[in-house]
N, C-alpha and C positions, 0 to 999 in steps of 0.2 A: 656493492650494488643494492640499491634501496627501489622497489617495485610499490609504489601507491595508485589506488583509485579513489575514487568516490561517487555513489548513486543519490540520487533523489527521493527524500521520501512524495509521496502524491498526498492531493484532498480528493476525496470520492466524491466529484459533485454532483454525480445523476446515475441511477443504472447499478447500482449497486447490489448483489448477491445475485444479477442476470450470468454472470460469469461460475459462477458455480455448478459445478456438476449435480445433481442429472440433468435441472434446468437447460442450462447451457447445452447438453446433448440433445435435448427434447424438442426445444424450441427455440433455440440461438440468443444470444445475450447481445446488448448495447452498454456499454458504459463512458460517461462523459471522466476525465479526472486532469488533472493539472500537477504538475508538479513544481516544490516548491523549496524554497532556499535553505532547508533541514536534509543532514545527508547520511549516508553509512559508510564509511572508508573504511581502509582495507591497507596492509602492508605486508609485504614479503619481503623478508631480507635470506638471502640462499645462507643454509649454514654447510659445513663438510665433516661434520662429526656424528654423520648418521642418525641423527635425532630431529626430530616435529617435534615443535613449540606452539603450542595454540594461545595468546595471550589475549582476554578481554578484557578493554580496560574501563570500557562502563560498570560492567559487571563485576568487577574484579578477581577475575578465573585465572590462573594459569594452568597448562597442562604438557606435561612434557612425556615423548614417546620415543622408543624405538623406531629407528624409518625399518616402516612395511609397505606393500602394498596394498593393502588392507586394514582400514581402523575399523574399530568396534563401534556400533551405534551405541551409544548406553546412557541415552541423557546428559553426555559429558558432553558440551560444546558439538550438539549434531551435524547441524546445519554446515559447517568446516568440515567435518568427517565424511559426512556425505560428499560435498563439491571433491573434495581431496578422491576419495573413491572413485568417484567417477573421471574424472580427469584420468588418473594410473590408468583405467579401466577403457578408457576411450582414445585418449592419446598417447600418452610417457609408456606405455605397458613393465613400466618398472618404476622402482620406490623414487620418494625425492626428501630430499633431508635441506631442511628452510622453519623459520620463525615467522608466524601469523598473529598482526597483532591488529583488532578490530577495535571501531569505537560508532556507534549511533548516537545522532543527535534528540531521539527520542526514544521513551521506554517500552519495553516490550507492551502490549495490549494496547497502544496509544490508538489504533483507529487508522493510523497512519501509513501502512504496510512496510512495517520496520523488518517482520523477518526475513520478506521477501525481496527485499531494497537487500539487505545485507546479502541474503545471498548471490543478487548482481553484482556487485560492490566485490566479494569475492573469485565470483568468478572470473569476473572482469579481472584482476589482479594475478590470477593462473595464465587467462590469455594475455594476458602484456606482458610477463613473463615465461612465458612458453612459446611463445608467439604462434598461439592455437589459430586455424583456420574459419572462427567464427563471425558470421555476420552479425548486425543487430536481433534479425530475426531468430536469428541460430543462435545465441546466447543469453535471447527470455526464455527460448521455449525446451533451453537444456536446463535454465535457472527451475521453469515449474517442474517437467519432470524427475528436476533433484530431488524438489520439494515436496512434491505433490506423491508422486510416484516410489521413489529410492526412498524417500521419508516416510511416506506416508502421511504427511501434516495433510489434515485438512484445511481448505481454501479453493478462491478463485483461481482465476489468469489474469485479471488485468494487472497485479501490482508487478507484475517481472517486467511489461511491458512499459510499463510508464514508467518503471526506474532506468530501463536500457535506453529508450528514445528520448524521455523528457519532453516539455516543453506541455501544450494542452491538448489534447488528442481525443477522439471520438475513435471509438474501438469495438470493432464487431467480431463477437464470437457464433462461428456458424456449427451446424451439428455436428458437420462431417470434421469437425477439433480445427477448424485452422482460424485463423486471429490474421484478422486486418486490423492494422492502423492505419488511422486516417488523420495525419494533424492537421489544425486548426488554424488556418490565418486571420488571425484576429487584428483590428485596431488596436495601436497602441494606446489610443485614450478608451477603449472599451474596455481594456485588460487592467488599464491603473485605476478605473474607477470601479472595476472588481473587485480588486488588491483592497482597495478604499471602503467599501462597504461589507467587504465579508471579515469577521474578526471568528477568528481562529481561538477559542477559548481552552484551555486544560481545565479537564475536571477532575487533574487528578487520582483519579480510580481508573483501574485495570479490569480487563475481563478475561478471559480463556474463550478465544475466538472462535478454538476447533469446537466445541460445545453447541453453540449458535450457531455454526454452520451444519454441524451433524444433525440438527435438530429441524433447519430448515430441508434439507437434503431427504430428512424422515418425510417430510408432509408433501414433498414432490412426489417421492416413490409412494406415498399412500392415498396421491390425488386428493389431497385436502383443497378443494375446489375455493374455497378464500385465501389460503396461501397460494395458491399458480395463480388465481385472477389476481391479488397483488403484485405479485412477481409481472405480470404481464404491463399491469402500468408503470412499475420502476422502469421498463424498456421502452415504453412510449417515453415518459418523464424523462431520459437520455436523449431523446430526438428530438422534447420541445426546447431542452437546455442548451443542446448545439443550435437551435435557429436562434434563440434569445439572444445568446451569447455574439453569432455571428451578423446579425442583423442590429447591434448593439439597443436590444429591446430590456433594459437594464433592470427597468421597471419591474418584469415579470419575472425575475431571479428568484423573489421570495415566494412567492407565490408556487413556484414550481419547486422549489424545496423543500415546504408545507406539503405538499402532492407527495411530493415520494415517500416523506419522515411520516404520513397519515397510512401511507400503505406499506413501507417497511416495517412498519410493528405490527401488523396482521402475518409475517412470515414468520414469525416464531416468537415465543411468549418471552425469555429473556434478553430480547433485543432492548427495552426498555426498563425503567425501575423508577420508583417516586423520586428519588435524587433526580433525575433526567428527567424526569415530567416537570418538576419544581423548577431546575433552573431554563427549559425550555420555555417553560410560560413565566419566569418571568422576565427574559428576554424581548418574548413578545408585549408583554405589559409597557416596556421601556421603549418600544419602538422598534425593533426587530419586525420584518414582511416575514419569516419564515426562515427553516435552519435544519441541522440532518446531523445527523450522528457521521465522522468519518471512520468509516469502518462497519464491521459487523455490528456492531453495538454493543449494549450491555455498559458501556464506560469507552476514557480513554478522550477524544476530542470533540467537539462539538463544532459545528461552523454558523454563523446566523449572518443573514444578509442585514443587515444596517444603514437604509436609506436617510437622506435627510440629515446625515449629520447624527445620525440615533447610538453614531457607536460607540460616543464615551457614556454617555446616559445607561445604555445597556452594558457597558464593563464596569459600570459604577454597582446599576442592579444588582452581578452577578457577584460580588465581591464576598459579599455572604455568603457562599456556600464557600469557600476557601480556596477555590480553582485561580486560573491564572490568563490571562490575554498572551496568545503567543504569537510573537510579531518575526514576521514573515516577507516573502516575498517570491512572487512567481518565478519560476524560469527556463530556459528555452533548451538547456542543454542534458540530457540524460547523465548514460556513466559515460564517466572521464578517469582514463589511467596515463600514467605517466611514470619514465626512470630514471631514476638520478645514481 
């Protein structure tokens, strides 16, 4: 018996770090994000020789263990430890002896919320072989407290949710922790002429996301009055992207991505660096309306809206700094598991 999934990574297109704690406790977050044809799969094959097999084949890790009920966090393949924990811990309450063998279609720090996509991507793979009692609701919000919580990784909440539902979603985090999703019925020709104008660029470099978020998190808890006033427009900038979008006012994409990318680097000084000013401006020089870091920043993928035709002219620009055009495509379905 062969046990597969697969999650969605997302693009963060509006509302970005509103979903981060203390923020998000303080004054509720909004984030607009989309999910797109780059994924994390996941495979369980059940062994019966009492042994956990952790196999990452991006990575190229193996790791082989006694079945316990209990693995050691130790920087060894966590994020599998943790889910494996929790699962004994919550459902099986006894050990399970099986081969885990993962694979991401992007690299860690990509912007993209790859570790939180895998962790869906995994979990999902316990419950389609366990056949655990969880809903979609019920298997983002065990995905963050793996993460967030059993882990400790720092982060938001929107990437569990957008990898479990998929498709384009406006997403409200209220104080009192609870997460609405709200998807988005869009025009099909409003959604391909998204597809059309936003180029999805690799730049190549990485960042260590927990840093940038620890860092924005410091100037909440210290009322740094230009960090929460920016934080406050990335959540309007969520609300004008859902009308833009649904009202197909296409025009104004750029413009409200410029808006957020102008107040997302007032939250914390390593969000940007001259690599990322250089190939931002000259994007815009080529024709680009405006564009945003996916993710926390510091590195990892860029997005820029590209009216008029401007997107080969601007992938031509960026070609000097060494980065890459990543071609993509929306789509509608979250995680998906299946066993053969």
């Amino acid at each position: 018996m062969i046990i597969r999934s697969k999650a969605p990574l997302r693009l963060g297109l509006a509302g970005g770090g509103t979903d981060v704690a203390p923020y998000s406790d303080l004054y509720g977050g909004a984030i607009l994000n989309a999910t797109i044809s780059m994924y994390a799969y996941a495979t369980i094959q059940p062994r019966k020789d009492n042994k956990i097999v952790l196999n990452s084949l991006d990575k190229k890790q193996r790791f082989e263990f006694d079945s316990t009920k209990h693995l050691e966090i130790d920087d060894k393949f966590d994020l599998a430890k943790g889910i494996y924990n929790r699962v004994v811990k919550d459902f099986t309450k006894k050990s399970l002896s099986f081969e885990l063998t993962t694979f991401v279609d992007a690299p860690p720090g990509s912007g993209l919320g790859t570790s939180s996509t895998l962790v869906v991507a995994i979990l999902g793979a316990f419950a389609e072989w366990l056949q655990l009692p969880l809903g979609e609701y019920d298997l983002a919000h065990l995905a963050y407290e793996i993460e967030r919580i059993d882990l400790n990784m720092a982060g938001g909440k929107q990437d569990q949710y957008a990898a479990t539902f998929g498709g384009v979603n406006f997403m409200e985090f209220s104080k009192d922790d609870k997460v609405i999703v709200n998807p988005l019925r869009i025009r099909s020709k409003y959604l391909n002429e998204l597809a059309y104008n936003l180029v999805l660029y690799n730049t190549k470099t990485s960042r260590l996301s927990s840093k940038i978020i620890e860092d924005q998190a410091k100037n909440i808890i210290q009322k740094n009055e230009a960090s929460i006033e920016a934080t406050h427009k990335l959540k309007q900038q969520a609300i004008m992207m859902k009308e833009a979008i649904l009202k197909g006012e296409l025009d104004k994409i750029g413009e409200i991505l410029d808006f957020g990318w102008q107040n997302k680097k007032l939250m914390a000084k390593q969000i940007t660096n001259k690599l990322i000013d250089d190939i931002y401006n000259s994007a815009i020089k080529n024709g680009a309306s405006g564009g945003k870091i996916s993710g926390a920043g510091g590195g990892g993928f860029i997005i820029f809206y590209c009216p008029n035709n401007a997107r080969i002219k601007v992938i031509d620009g960026l070609r000097k700094f060494g980065g890459d055009p990543q071609r993509y495509e929306f789509t509608t379905s979250g995680l998906t598991t299946w066993t053969i």
